[in-house]
C-alpha positions as CSV (number, residue, x, y, z in Angstrom):
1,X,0.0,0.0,0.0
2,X,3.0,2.5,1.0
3,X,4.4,1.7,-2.3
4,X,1.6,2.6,-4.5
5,X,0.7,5.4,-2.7
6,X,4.8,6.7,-2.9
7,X,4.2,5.9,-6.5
8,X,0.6,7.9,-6.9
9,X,2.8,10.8,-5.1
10,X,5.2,10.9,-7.8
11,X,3.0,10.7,-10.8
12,X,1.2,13.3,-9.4
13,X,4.2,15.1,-8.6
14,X,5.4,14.7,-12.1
15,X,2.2,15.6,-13.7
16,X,1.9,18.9,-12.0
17,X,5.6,20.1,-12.1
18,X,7.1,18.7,-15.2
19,X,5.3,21.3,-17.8
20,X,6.3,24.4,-15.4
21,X,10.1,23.1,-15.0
22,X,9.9,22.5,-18.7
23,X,8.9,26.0,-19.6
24,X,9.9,27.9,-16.7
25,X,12.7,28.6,-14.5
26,X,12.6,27.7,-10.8
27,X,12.2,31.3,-9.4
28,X,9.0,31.4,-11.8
29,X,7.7,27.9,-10.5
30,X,8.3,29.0,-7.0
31,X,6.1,32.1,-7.7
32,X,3.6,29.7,-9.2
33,X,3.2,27.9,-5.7
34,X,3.8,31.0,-3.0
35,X,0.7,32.0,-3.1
36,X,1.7,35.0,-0.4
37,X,5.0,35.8,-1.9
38,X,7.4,35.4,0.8
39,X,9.7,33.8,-1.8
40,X,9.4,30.4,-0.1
41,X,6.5,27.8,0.4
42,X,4.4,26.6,3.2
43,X,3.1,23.6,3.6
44,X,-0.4,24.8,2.9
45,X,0.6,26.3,-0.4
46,X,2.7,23.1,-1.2
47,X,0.0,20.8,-0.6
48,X,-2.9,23.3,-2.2
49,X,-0.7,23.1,-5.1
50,X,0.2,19.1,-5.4
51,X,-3.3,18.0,-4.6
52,X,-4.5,19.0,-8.1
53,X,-3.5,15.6,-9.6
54,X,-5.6,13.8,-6.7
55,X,-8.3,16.3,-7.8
56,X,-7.7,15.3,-11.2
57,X,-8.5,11.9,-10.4
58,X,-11.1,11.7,-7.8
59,X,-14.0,12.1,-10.6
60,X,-16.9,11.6,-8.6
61,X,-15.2,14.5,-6.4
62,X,-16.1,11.8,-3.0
63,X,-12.4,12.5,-1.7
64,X,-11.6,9.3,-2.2
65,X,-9.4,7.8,-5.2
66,X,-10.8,4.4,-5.6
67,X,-8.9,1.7,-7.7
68,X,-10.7,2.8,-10.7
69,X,-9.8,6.1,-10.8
70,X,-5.9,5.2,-9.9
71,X,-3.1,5.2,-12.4
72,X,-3.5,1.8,-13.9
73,X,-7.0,1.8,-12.9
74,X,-5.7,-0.7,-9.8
75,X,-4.1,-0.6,-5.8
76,X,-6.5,0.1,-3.1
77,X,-8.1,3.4,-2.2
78,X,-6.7,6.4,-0.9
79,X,-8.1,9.0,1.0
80,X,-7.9,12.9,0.5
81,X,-6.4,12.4,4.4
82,X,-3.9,10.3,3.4
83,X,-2.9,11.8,0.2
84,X,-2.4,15.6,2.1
85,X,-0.6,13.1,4.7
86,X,2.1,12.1,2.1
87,X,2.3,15.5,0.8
88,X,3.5,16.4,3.9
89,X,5.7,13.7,4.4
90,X,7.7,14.6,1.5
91,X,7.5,18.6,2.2
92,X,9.0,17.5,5.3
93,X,11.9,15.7,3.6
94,X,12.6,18.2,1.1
95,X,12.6,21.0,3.7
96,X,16.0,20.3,4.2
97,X,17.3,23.0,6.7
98,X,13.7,22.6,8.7
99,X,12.7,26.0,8.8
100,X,9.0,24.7,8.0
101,X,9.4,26.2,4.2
102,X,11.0,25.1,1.0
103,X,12.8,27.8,-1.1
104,X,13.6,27.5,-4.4
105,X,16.8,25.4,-4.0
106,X,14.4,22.8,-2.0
107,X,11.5,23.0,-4.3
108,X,13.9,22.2,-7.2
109,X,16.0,19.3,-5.8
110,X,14.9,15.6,-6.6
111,X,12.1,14.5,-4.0
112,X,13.9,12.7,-1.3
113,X,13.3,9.0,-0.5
114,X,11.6,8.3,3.0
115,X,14.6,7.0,4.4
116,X,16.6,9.9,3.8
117,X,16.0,13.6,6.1
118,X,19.0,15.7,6.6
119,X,20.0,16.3,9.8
C-alpha cells in the first residue's frame, strides 16, 4: 500500500511540475506555488498546489481515489487524508534545513526517499 501510494505521489508530482520546470525557471515555479510571496513555500501552499493531480482523479469528487480512478485503474483506495498526509511527508523531507518552508533550492532538488531527512 506504502508503495503505490509513494508511487501515486510521484505521478502526481510529475504531472503537475514537469510542464512548469519545462517551460519555466525555478524562481518562476516557485512564484507559481507562494501563493503570499514570501519567496518560499508553506506547507499549505505546497500541498494546495500538489493536490490538483488527486483532484484530477477523484471524478466523482467523493475525496476518495478508488482503484478505478488510480493510475493503472488498480491498488487500493486512498483517501484525501492520506494523500495531504504524504504530501507532507515529503514537504518534510525536502525541507532540508527545517525552517518549516521550502525555497527554491528545496522545491527544485529531486524529492527525497523516505529514508533519507538531513540532519
Amino acid at each position: 500500500m506504502l508503495l503505490l501510494h509513494a508511487k501515486f505521489i510521484l505521478t502526481c508530482a510529475i504531472l503537475t511540475s514537469a510542464p512548469v520546470f519545462a517551460q519555466s525557471s525555478v524562481s518562476d515555479y516557485l512564484q507559481r506555488i507562494d501563493r503570499d510571496g514570501d519567496n518560499r513555500v508553506s506547507l499549505a501552499e505546497y500541498q494546495e498546489w500538489m493536490r490538483y493531480g488527486f483532484d484530477a482523479m477523484d471524478k466523482n469528487r467523493d475525496g476518495v481515489l478508488q482503484p478505478g480512478e488510480l493510475p493503472g485503474r488498480r491498488g487500493q483506495a486512498i483517501t484525501l487524508t492520506e494523500h495531504l498526509a504524504s504530501l507532507e511527508a515529503g514537504f518534510r523531507r525536502q525541507d532540508v534545513n527545517h525552517d518549516g518552508y521550502l525555497d527554491a533550492r528545496e522545491l527544485a532538488a529531486p524529492p527525497r526517499s523516505p529514508g533519507r531527512r538531513s540532519k
